[in-house]
N, C-alpha and C positions, 0 to 999 in steps of 0.2 A: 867620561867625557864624551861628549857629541860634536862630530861635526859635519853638518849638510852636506848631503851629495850635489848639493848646488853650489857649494864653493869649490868642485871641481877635486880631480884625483889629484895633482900638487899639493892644496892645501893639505888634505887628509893625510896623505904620505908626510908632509912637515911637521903636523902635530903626531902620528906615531913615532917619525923618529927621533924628534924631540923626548917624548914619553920613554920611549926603549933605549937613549941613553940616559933617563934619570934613573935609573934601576937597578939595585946591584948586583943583577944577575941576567944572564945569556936569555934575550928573548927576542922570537921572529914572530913576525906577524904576514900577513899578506890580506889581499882582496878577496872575497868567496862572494858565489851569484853574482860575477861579473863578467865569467866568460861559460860559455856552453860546454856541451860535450864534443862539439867540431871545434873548440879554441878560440871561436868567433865573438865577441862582446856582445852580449844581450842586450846592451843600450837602453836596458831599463830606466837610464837617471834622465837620457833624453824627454824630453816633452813632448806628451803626443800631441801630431797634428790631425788630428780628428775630432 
């Protein structure tokens, strides 16, 4: 399943935990390449203004 980082981190988080309770087993997921090594969000999904 895909779903755009242009529909924002709600949508995404709703279609995994929708996924993660159809499951019949213990699973965690999370975000990766979203925040740096200072904890600060790399803002990759933003749009450059350049």
């Amino acid at each position: 399943m895909t779903v755009l980082a242009a529909a924002g981190f709600p949508a995404v988080e709703a279609v995994m935990e929708r996924w993660a309770a159809s499951v019949s087993v213990l699973v965690e997921w999370g975000f990766s390449n979203v925040f740096g090594a200072d904890e600060e969000p790399l803002n990759w999904w933003h749009e450059s203004e350049a």
